[in-house]
Biopython code that builds the backbone (N, CA, C, O; Angstrom):
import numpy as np
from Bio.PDB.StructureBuilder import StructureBuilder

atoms = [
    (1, "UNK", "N", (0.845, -1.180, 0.000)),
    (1, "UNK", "CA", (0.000, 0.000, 0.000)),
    (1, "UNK", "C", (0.891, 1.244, 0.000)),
    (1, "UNK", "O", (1.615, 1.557, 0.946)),
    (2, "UNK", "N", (0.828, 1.616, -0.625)),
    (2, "UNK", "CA", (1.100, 3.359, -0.770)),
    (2, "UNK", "C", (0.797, 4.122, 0.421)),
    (2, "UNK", "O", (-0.334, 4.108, 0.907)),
    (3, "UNK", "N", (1.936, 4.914, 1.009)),
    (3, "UNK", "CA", (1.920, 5.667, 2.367)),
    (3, "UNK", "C", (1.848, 6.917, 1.901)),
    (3, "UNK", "O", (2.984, 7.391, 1.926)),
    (4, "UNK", "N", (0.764, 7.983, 1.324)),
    (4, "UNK", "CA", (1.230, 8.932, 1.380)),
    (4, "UNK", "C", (1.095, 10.560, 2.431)),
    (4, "UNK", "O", (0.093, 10.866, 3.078)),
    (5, "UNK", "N", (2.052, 11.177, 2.365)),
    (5, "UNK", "CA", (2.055, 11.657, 3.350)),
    (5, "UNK", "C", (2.834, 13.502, 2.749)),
    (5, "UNK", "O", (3.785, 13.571, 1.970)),
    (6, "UNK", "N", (2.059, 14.869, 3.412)),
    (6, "UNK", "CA", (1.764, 16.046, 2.809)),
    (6, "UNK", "C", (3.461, 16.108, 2.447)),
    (6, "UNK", "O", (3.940, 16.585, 1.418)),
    (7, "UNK", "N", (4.330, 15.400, 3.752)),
    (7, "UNK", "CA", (6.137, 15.846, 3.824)),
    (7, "UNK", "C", (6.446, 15.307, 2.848)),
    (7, "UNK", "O", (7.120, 16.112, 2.206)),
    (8, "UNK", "N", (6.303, 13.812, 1.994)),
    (8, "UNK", "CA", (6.588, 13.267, 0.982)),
    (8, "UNK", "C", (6.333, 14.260, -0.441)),
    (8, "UNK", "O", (7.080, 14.784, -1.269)),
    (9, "UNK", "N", (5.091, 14.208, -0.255)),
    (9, "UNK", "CA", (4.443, 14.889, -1.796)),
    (9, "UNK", "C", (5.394, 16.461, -1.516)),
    (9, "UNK", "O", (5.541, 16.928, -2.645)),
    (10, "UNK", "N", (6.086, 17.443, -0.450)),
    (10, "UNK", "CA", (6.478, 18.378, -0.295)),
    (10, "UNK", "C", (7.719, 18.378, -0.508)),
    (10, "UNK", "O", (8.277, 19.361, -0.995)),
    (11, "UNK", "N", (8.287, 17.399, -0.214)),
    (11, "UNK", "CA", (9.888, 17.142, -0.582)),
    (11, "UNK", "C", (9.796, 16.551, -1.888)),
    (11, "UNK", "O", (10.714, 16.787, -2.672)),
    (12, "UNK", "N", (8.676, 15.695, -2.316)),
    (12, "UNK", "CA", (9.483, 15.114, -3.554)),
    (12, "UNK", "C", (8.710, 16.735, -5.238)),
    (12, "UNK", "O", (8.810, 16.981, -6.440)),
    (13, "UNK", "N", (8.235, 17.104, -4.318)),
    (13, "UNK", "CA", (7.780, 18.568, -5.207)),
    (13, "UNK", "C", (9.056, 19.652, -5.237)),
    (13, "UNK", "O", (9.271, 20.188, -6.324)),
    (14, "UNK", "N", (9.637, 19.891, -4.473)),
    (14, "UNK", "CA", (10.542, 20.891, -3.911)),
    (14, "UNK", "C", (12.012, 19.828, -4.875)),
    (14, "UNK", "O", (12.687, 20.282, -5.800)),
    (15, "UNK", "N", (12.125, 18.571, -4.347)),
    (15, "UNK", "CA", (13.333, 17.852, -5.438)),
    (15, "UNK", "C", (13.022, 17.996, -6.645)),
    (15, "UNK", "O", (13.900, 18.497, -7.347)),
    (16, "UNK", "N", (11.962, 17.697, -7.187)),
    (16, "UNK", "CA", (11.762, 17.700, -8.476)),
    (16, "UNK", "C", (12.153, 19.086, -9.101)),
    (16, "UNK", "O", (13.149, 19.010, -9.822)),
    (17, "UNK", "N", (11.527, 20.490, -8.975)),
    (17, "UNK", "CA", (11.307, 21.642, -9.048)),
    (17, "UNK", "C", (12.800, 21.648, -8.797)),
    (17, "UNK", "O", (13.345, 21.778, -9.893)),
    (18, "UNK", "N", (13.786, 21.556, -7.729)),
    (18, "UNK", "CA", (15.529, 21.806, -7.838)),
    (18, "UNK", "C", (16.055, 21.205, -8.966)),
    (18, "UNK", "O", (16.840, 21.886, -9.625)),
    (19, "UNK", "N", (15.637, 19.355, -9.582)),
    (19, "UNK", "CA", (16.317, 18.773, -10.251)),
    (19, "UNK", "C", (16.205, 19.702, -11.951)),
    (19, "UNK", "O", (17.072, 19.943, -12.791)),
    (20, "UNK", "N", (15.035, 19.955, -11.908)),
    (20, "UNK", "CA", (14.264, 20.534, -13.193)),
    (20, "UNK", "C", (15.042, 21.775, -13.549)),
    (20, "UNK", "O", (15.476, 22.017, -14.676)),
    (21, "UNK", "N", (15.199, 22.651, -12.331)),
    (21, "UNK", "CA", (15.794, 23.839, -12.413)),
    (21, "UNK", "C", (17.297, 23.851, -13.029)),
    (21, "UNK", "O", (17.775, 24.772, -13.691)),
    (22, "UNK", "N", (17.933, 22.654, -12.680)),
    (22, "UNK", "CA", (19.250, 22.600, -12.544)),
    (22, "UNK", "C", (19.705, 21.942, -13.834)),
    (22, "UNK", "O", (20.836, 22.164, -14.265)),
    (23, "UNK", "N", (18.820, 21.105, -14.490)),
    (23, "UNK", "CA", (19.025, 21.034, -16.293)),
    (23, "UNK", "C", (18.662, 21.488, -16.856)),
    (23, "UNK", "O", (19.349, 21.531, -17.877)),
    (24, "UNK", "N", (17.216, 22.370, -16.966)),
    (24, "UNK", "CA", (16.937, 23.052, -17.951)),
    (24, "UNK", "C", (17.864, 24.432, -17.889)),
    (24, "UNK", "O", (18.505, 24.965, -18.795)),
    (25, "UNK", "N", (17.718, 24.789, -16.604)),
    (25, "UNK", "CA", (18.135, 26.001, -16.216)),
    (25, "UNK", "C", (19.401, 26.215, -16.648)),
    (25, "UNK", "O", (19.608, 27.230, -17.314)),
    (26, "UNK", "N", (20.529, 25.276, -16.345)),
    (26, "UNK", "CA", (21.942, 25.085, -17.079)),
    (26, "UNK", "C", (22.145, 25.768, -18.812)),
    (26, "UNK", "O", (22.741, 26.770, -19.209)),
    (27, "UNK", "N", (21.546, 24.964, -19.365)),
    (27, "UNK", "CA", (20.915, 25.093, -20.936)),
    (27, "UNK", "C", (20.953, 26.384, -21.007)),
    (27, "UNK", "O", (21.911, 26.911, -21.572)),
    (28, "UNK", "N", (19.669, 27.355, -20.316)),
    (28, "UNK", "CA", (19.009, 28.505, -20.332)),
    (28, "UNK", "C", (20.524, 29.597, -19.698)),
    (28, "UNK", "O", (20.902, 30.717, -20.041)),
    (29, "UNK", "N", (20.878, 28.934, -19.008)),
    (29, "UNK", "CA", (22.049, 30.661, -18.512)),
    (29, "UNK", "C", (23.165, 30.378, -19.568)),
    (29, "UNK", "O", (23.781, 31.337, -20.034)),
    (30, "UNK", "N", (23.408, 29.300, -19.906)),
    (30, "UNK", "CA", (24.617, 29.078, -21.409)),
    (30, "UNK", "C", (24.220, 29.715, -22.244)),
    (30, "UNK", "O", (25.149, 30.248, -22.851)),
    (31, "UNK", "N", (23.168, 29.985, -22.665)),
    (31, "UNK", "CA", (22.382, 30.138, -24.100)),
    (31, "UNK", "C", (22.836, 31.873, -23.894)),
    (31, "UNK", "O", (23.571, 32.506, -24.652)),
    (32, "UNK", "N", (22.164, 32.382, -22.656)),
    (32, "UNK", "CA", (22.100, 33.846, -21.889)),
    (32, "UNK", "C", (23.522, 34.385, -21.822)),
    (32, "UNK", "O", (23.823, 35.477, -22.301)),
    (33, "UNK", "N", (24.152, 33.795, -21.373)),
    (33, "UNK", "CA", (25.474, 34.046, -21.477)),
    (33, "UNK", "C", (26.199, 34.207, -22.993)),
    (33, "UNK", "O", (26.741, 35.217, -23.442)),
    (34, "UNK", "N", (26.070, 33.158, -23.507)),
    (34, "UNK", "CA", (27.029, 33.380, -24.993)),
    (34, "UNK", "C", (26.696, 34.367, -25.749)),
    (34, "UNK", "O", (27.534, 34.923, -26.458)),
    (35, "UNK", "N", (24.595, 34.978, -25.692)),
    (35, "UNK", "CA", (24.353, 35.879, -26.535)),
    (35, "UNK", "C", (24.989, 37.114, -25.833)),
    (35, "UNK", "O", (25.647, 37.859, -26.559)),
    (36, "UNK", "N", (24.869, 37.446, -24.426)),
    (36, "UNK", "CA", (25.321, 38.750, -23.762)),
    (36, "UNK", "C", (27.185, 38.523, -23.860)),
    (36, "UNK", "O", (27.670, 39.608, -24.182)),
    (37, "UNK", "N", (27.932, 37.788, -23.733)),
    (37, "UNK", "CA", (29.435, 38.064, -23.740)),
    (37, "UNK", "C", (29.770, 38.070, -24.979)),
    (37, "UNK", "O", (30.955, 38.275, -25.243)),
    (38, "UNK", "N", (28.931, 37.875, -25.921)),
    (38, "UNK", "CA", (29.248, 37.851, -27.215)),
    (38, "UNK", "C", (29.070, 39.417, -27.951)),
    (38, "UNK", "O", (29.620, 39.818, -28.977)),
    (39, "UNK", "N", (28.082, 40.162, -27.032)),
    (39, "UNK", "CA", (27.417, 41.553, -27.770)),
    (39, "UNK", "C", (26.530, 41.309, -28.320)),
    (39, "UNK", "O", (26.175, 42.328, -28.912)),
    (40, "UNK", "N", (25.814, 40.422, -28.536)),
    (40, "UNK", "CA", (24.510, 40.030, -29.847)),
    (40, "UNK", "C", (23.549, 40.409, -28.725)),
    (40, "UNK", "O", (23.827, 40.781, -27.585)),
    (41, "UNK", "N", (22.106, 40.197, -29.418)),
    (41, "UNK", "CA", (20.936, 40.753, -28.804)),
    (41, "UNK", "C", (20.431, 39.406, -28.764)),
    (41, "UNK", "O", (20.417, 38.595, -29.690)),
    (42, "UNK", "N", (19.886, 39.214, -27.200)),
    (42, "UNK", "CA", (20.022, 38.358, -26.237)),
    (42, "UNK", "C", (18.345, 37.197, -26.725)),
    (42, "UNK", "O", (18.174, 36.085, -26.226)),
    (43, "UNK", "N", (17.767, 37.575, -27.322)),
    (43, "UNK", "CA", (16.225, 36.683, -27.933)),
    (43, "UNK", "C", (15.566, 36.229, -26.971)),
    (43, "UNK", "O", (15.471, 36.460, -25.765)),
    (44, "UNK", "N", (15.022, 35.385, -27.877)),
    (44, "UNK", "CA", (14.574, 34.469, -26.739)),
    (44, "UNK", "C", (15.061, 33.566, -25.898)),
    (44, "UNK", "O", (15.662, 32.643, -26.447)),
    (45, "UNK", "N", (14.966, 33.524, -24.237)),
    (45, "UNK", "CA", (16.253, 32.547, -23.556)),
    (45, "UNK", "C", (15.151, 31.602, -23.267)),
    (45, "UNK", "O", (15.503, 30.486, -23.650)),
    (46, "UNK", "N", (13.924, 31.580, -22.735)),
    (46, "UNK", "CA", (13.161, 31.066, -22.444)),
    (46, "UNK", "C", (11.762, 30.554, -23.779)),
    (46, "UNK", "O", (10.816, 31.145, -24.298)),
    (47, "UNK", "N", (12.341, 29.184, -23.873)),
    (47, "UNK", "CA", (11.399, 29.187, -25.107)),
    (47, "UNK", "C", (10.325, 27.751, -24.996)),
    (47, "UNK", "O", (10.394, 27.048, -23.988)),
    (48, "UNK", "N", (9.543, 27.477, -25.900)),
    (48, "UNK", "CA", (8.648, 26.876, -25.656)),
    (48, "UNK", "C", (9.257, 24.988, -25.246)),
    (48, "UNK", "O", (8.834, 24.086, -24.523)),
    (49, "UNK", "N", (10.524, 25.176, -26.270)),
    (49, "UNK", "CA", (10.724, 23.425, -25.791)),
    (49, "UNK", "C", (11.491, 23.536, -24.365)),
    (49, "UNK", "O", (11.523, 22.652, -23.509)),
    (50, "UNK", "N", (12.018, 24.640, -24.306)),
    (50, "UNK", "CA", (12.402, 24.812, -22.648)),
    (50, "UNK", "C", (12.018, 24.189, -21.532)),
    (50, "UNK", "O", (12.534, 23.424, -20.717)),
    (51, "UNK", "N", (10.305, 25.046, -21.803)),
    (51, "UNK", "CA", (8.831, 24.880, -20.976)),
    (51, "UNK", "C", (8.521, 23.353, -20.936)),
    (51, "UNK", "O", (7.912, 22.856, -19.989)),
    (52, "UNK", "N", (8.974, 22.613, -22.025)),
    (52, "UNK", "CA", (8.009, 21.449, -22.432)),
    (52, "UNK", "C", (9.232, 20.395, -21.711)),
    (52, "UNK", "O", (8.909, 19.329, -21.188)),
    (53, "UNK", "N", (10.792, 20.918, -21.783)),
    (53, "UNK", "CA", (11.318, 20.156, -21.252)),
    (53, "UNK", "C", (11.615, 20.158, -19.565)),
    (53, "UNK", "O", (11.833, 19.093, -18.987)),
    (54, "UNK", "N", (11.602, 21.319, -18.921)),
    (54, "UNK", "CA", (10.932, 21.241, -17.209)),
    (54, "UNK", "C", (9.915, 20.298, -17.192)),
    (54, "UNK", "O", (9.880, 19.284, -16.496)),
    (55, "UNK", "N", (8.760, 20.836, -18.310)),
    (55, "UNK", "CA", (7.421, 19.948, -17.517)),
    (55, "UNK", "C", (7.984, 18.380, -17.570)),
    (55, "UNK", "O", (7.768, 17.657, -16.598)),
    (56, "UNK", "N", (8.635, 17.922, -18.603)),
    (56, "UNK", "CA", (8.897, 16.750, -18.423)),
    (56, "UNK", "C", (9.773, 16.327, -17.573)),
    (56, "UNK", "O", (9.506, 15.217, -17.112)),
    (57, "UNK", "N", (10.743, 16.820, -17.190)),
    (57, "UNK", "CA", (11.684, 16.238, -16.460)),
    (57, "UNK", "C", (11.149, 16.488, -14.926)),
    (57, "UNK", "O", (11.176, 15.620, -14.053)),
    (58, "UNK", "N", (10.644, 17.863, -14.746)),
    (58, "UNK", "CA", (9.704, 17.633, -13.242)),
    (58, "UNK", "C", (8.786, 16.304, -13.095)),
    (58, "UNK", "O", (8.989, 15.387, -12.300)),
    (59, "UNK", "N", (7.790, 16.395, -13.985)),
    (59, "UNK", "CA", (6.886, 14.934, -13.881)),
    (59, "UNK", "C", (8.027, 13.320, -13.187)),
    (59, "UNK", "O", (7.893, 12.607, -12.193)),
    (60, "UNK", "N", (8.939, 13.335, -14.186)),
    (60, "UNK", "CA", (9.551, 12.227, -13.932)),
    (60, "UNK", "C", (10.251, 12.205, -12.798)),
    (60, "UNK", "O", (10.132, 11.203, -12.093)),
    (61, "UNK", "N", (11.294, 13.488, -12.285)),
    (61, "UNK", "CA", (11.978, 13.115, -11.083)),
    (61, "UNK", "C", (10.517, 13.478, -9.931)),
    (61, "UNK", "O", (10.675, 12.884, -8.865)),
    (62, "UNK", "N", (9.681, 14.007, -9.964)),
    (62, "UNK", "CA", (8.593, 14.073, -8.986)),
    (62, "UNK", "C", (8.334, 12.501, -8.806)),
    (62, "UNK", "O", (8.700, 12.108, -7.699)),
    (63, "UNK", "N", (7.740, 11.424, -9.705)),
    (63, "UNK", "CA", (7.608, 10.237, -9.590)),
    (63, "UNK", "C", (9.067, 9.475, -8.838)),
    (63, "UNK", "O", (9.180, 8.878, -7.767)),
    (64, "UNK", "N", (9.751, 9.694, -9.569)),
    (64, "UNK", "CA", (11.002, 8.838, -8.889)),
    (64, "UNK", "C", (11.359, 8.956, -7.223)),
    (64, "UNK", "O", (11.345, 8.006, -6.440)),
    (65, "UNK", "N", (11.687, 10.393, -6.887)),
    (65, "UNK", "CA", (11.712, 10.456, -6.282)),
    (65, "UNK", "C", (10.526, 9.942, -5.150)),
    (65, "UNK", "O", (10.773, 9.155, -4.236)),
    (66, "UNK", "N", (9.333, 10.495, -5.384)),
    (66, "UNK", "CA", (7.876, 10.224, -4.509)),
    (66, "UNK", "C", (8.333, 8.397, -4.344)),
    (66, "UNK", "O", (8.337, 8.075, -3.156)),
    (67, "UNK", "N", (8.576, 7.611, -4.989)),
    (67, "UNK", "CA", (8.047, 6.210, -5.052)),
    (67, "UNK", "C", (9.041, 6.120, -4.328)),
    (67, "UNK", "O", (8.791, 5.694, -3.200)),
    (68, "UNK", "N", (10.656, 6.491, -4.657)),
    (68, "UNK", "CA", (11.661, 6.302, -3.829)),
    (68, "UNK", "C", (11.491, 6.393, -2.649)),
    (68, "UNK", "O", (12.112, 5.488, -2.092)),
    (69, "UNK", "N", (10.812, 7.207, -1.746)),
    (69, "UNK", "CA", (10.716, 7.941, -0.599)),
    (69, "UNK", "C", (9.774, 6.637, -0.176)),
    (69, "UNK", "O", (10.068, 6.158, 0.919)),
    (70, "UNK", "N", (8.519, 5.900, -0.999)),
    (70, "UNK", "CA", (7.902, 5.200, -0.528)),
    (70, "UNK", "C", (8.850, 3.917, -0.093)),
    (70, "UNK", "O", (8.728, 3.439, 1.035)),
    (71, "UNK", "N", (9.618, 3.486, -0.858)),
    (71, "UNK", "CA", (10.572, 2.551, -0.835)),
    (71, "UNK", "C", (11.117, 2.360, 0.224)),
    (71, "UNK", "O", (10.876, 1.439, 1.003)),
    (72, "UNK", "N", (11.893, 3.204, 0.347)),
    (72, "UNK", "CA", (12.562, 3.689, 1.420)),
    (72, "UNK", "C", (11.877, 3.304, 3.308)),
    (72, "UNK", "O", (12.579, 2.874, 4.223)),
    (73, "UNK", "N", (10.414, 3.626, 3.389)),
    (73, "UNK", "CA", (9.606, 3.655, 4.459)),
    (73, "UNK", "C", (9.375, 2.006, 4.573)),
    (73, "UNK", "O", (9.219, 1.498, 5.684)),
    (74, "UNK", "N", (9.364, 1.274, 3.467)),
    (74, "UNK", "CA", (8.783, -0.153, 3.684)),
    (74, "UNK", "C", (9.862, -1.108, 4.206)),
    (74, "UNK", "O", (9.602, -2.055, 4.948)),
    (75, "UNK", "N", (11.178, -0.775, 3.742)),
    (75, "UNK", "CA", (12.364, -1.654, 4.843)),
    (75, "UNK", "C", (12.481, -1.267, 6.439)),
    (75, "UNK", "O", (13.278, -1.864, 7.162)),
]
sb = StructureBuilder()
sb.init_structure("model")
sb.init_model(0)
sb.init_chain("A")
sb.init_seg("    ")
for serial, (resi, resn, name, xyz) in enumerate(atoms, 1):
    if name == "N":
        sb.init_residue(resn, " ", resi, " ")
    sb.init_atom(name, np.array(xyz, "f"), 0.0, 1.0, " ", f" {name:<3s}", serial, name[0])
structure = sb.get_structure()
């Protein structure tokens, strides 16, 4: 049976949302960076497959993590 509990769903929301941040986000300040140290005019940094790739990678480490955490409680 599935334990769930508000601290689980809060930590594995808060991991996910850090993990998400920390690859897309990577991508996004490289991109920001090369157009500004370069002198070029800076566009779009934030773009739609950006968006599409957070939502995905949040979904997945949210699951991993959440089930992990369940894992974890049953030994």
């Amino acid at each position: 049976m599935i334990n769930i509990t508000i601290k689980k769903i809060f930590i594995s929301i808060v991991s996910a949302v850090l993990v998400s941040m920390i690859t897309v986000g990577g991508s996004t300040i490289a991109t920001f960076l090369y157009y500004y140290l370069n002198g070029e005019q800076v566009g779009e940094v934030i773009t739609t497959s950006r968006v599409v790739w957070f939502s995905i990678i949040f979904v997945i480490s949210f699951l991993f993590i959440f089930f992990g955490l369940d894992k974890k409680d049953k030994k």
